[in-house]
N, C-alpha and C positions, 0 to 999 in steps of 0.2 A: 420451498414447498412446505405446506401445511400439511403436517400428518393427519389431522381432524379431518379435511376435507377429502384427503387419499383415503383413508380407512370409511369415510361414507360411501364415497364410489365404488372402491371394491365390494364393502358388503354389500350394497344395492345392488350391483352386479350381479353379484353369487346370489342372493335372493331372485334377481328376475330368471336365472337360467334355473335356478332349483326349483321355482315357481314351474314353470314351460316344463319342466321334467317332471313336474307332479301333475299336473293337469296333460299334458299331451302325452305320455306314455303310463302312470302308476295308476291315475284315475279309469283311463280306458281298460288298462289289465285288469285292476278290479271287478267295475261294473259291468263290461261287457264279455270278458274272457274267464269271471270267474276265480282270478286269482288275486288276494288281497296282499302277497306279498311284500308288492314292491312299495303300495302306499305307506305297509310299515317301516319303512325299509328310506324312503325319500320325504316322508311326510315330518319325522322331525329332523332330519337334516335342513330340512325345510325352515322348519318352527326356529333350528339353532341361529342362520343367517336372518332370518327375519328379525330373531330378538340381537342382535350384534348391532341391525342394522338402527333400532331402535336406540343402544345404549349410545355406539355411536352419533347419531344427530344429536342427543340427549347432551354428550361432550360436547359436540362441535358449538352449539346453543348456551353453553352456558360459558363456553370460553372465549364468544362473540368470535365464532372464525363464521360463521351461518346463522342470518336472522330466523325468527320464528315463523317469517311467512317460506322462507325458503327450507326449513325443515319442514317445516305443512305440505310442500311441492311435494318434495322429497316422499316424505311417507304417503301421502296419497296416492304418487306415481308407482309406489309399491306394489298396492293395490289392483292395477292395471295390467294386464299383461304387453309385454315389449315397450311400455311408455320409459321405465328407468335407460334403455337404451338409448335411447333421443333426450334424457334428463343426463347421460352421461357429458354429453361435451359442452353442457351450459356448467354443468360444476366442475371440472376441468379447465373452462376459463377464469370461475372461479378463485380455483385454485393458483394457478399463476398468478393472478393480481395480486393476491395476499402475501 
């Protein structure tokens, strides 16, 4: 197993449910409930996997375990809400072949 490639998934991971917890519960409390709490509170937990998720592809890219089209995937499926779920088991196959 390639660490480069586990440590993408993981933080992809943690980014797409931190993502789904800022947008489905901190952004609603906010704007509709009035309370800004919890955006403070999830939005740079948010911010922290996001950029992990970044330094990582960043490794995985220069130490040729992940081409640059397949970190392109990768951070754009970020982007996306639930897409890194469905990007999990292509790079998990990935990973085993390596």
């Amino acid at each position: 197993m390639m660490w480069e490639i586990k440590s993408v998934r993981v933080s992809s991971l943690l980014d797409a449910v931190s993502f789904l917890v800022l947008a489905g519960y901190a952004m609603p409390m906010k704007y509709v409930w009035e309370n800004p709490t919890p955006v403070s509170i999830v939005g740079p937990i948010h911010g922290v996997f996001f950029i992990a998720l970044c330094i990582f592809l960043a490794l995985a890219l220069l130490r040729s375990k992940l081409s640059f089209q397949d970190c392109v995937k990768v951070g754009l499926a970020a982007l996306i809400p639930l897409l890194p779920f469905f990007l999990d088991g292509w790079l998990k196959k990935k990973q085993l072949k390596k």
